[in-house]
C-alpha positions in Angstrom: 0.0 0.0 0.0 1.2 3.4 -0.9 1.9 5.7 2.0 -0.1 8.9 2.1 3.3 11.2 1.3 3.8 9.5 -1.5 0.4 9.6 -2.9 0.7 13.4 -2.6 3.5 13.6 -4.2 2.8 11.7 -7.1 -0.4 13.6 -7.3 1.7 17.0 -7.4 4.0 16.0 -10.3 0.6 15.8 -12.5 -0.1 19.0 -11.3 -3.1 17.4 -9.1 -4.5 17.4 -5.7 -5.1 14.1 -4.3 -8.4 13.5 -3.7 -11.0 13.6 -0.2 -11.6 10.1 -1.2 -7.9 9.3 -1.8 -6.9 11.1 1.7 -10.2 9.4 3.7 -7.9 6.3 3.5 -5.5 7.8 6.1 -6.5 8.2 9.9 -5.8 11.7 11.3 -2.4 10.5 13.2 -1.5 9.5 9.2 -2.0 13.1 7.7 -0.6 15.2 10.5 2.7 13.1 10.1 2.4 13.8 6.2 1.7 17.1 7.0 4.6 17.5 8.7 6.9 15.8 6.7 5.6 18.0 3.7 6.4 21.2 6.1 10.0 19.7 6.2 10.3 19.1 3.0 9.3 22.9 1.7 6.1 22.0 0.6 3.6 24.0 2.2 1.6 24.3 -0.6 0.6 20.5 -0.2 0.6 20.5 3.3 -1.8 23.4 3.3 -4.1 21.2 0.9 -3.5 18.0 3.0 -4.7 20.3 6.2 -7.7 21.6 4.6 -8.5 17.7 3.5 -7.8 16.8 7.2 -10.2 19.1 8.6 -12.8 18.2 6.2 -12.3 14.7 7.1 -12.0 15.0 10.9 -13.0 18.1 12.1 -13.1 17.5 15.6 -9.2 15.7 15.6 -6.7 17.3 18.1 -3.8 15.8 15.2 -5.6 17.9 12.4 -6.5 20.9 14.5 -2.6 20.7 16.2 -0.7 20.9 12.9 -3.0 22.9 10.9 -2.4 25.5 13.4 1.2 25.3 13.4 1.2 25.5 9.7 -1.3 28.2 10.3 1.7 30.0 12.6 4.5 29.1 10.4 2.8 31.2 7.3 2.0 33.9 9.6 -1.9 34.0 9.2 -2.3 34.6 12.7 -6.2 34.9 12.4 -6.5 31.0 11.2 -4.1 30.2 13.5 -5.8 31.8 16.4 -9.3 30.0 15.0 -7.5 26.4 14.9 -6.4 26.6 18.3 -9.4 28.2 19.6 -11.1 25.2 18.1 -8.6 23.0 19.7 -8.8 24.3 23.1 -12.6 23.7 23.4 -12.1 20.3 21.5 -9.7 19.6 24.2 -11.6 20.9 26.8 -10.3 20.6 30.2 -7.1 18.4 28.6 -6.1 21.5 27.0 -2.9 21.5 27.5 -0.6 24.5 28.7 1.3 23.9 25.4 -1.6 24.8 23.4 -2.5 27.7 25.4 0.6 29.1 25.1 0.5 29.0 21.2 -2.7 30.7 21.3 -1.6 33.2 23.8 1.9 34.0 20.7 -0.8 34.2 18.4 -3.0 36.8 20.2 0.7 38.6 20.7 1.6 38.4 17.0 -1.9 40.2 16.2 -1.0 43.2 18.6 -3.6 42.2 21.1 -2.3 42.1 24.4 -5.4 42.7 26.6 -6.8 39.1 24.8 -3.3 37.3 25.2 -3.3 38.3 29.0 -7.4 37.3 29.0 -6.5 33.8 27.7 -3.1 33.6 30.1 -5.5 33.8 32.9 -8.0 31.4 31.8 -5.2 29.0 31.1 -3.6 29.6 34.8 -7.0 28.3 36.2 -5.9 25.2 34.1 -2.4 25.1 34.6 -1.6 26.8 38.2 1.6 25.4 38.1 3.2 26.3 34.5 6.0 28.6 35.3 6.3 29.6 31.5 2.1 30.8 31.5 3.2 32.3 34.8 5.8 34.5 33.1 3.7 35.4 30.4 1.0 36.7 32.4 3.4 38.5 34.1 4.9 40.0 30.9 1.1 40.8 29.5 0.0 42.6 32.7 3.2 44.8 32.5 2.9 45.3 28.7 -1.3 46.2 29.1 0.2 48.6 32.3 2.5 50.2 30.2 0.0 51.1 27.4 -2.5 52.4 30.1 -0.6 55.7 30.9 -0.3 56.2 26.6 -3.9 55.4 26.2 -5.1 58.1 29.0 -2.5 61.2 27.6 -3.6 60.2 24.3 -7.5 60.8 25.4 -6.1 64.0 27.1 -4.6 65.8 24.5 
């Protein structure tokens, strides 16, 4: 049996896609490691294709949601990136884990939205008390919102 990588790579050379029926063969765990071994090999082009198959497929899969979001983050489309993990958060639920939290929390910092990123740090603190790293970040948000406080109110003055 031909591996999924493969299949998309032989697709490619025709100038074709393989197809939702030809990907539907592959479990989740199979497309996020072709995914990623795409992403390796400079072809994020097919890996965006394979993601958007994936998430047809299995919408609800933390594998799919994962990489598509770090694909999402490696092209800088912070907006999908902030969606996917938003999506995998409440997929996740109360297993979120502080890893995925602290991707969301980058991506709300890469959009220039502090007051969210430090929103989210605290939500994910009542998850993970004990993560040093969302402890630091919190502590870097609330300093960063501080600092814009005093611009915001001279800005209204003058």
């Amino acid at each position: 049996m031909i591996n999924l990588y493969q299949a998309v790579l032989s697709k490619a050379v025709t100038g074709q896609l393989p197809s939702l029926h030809d990907v539907s063969q592959f479990s989740a765990a199979e497309i996020r490691q072709t995914m990623a071994n795409l992403v390796a090999n400079e072809r994020v082009d097919l890996a965006n294709a394979l993601a958007a198959a994936g998430q047809s497929l299995y919408p609800e899969s933390e594998d799919i949601l994962a990489m598509s979001a770090l694909l999402a983050e490696i092209q800088q489309d912070w907006l999908g990136a902030e969606e996917l993990l938003r999506k995998l958060v409440d997929t996740q639920g109360q297993a979120a884990t502080a890893f995925t939290w602290r991707h969301l929390i980058r991506v709300l910092r890469c959009q220039c939205e502090p007051g969210k990123a430090m929103q989210v740090a605290q939500q994910a603190l009542a998850h993970h008390p004990e993560d040093a790293l969302l402890r630091e970040e919190l502590a870097s948000l609330q300093a960063l919102v501080s600092d814009q406080l005093p611009l915001e109110a001279s800005r209204q003055v003058h």
